[in-house]
Each structure stands twice: as structure tokens, then as C-alpha cells.
N, C-alpha and C positions, 0 to 999 in steps of 0.2 A: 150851677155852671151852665153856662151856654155855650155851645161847643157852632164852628161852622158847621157848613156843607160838607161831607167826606167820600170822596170816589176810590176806591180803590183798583190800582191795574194790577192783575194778576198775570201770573202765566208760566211757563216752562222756561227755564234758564235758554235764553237766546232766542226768544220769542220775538224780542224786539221792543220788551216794556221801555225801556231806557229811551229810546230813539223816538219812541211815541209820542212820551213824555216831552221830551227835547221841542218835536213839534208842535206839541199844542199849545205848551204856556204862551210864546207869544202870541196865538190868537188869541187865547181866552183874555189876554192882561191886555191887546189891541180893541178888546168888546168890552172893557171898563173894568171886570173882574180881579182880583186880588187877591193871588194865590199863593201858597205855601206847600213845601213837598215834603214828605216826610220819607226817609226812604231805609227799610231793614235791611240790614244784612247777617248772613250766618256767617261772617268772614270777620277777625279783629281787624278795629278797624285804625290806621295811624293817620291822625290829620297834620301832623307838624313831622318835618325830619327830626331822628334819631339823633341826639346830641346837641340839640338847639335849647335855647334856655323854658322854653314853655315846655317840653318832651324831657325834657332833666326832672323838670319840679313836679313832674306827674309822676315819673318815675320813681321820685325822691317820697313822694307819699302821698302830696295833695291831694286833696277830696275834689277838686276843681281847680282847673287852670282856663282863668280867659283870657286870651290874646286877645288884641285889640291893633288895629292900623288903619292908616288914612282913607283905607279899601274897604274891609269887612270886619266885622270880630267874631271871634266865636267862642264854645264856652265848652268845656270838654270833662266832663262828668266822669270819671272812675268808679264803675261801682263795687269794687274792689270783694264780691263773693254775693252780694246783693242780688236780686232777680233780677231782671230784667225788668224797663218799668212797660204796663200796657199800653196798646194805643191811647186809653182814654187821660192817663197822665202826661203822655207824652202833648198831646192837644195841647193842652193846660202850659207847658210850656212855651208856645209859640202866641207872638202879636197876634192879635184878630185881622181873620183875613176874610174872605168870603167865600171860596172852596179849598180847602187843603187833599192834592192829592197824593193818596198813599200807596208806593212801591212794596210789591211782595209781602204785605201780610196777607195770607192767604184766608186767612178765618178772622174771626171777628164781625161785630154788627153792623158792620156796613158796607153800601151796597160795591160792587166792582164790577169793573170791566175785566173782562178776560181775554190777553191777547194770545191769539192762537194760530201756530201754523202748520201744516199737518204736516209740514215736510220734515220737520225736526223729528218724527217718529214716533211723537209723544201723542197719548188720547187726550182729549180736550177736558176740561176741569169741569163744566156748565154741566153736565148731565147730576153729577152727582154735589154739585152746591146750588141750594137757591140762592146764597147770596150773590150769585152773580147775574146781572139784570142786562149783560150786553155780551155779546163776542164781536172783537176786531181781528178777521180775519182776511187771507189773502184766499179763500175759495171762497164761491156760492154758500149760504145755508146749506145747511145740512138736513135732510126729509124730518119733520117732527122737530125741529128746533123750540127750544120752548122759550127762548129769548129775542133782543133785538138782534138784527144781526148788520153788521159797518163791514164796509169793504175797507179794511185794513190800509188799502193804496189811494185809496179816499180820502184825503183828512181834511178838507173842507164840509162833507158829511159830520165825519167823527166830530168835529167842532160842532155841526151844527145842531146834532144831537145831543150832545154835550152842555151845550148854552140852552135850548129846549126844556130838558130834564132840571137843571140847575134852578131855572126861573121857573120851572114849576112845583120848586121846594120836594125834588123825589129823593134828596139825597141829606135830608136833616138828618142831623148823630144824637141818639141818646142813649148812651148804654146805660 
């Protein structure tokens, strides 16, 4: 199997991974790029209202319910006492794209950004994971950083290290 390119943004609940996110794809997808996001949550999660006919027949038992409109489809998995599936099944699921970035898996084999900002009170992630090859943050480096370091209010930077890193194959997935 051949898997994309995988980035992962990390960081402390209200860091601003979302919002980062938000900004970059449309540069990356305006630099030719084609990407897909993968994004975890510890929270169940509902994509259809309560009582609609796709949220009935999930409900009712289905192992899958895919909705489908003029708009988007989606497909919506039950794994009804199942584990959770890994990042690397989850890939396996999606079109081939050319980077897929992933929200909040903190661990696993590939590489991530960590966005960080000291004001939330939290210690920063980077010291104690190598897997993470970047901080986006809203201060200066920090003395002894052992990473990149992106000024978080920068994001023509972040892009450009981003599309840098990308075209120099630093971000291939083989678990």
C-alpha cells in the first residue's frame, strides 16, 4: 500500500489547530497540492440530525449508512464495540490525495506540527516527542529548541515551509 504524504498538527485543546488548518488548505490546494484531512476526536461524534432518515437507520442497526446529495456524501461507519480503526486503515480509506493532514493524533509514525501557545498555560509537547519536527507558535523560540520554529501569525512562512518540507519527500508514511 502506498500511503500519501502525512503532517500531523498537534497541540493543547484551543491552541488553534483548527483555525490553522482552516488557513492553510487553501494555499497548499492554490500551490497545485491535494489534500485531505483527517481529523480525531474524543467526543461522539453526530453528522446527521437526530430523527432524519439516515440517523434512524443507524440507529435501527446499520453497519453503514451513506448519505448521498447534489452537494457531498458521506459514509458513516458504526463500529458498534469494535476498536477504533488506526491512522494507517484509516488512509486506506480516503481518495489519493497528495498530503493528508491530520488533526490530533498525538502519537503515531508521523511527523507533526505542534501548535503552541504559552498563554493557554499548557507546557509545549516538542520537548518530550521527536515526532514532532515543527512548533507554530505565537512567541520567539525558546533557548535550546530542538525543532523548526514558525511564527504562528505568520502563515505565508507556515505555507512556505510547508510546501518546502512536502516537495522534499520529509513527510512519506510507512508504518
Amino acid at each position: 500500500m502506498a500511503y500519501p504524504a502525512v503532517l500531523g498538527l498537534v497541540g493543547w485543546s484551543g491552541s488553534g489547530k483548527t483555525q490553522l488548518l482552516e488557513q492553510l488548505l487553501p494555499l497548499l490546494q492554490h500551490a497545485g497540492l491535494r489534500v485531505s484531512v483527517i481529523k480525531h476526536s474524543h467526543h461522539d461524534v453526530t453528522l446527521e440530525p437526530p430523527g432524519k432518515d439516515s440517523a434512524r437507520a443507524r440507529v435501527a442497526g446499520a453497519q453503514q449508512v451513506l448519505l448521498s446529495s447534489p452537494w457531498r456524501w458521506a459514509l458513516v461507519n458504526e463500529l458498534r464495540g469494535a476498536p477504533e480503526p488506526e491512522l494507517p486503515e484509516l488512509l486506506t480509506r480516503l481518495d489519493p490525495v497528495d498530503l493528508v493532514l491530520v488533526e490530533s493524533f498525538k502519537r503515531g509514525q508521523h511527523a507533526r506540527l505542534e501548535v503552541w501557545r504559552p498563554a493557554l498555560g499548557k507546557p509545549p509537547l516538542y520537548p518530550e516527542d521527536a515526532g514532532i519536527v515543527a512548533v507554530a507558535s505565537d512567541i520567539p523560540a525558546a533557548a535550546g529548541a530542538t525543532c523548526t520554529w514558525l511564527d504562528l501569525n505568520n502563515l505565508p512562512q507556515i505555507a512556505a515551509w510547508l510546501l518546502q518540507q512536502y516537495q522534499a519527500g520529509a513527510w512519506s508514511y510507512n508504518p
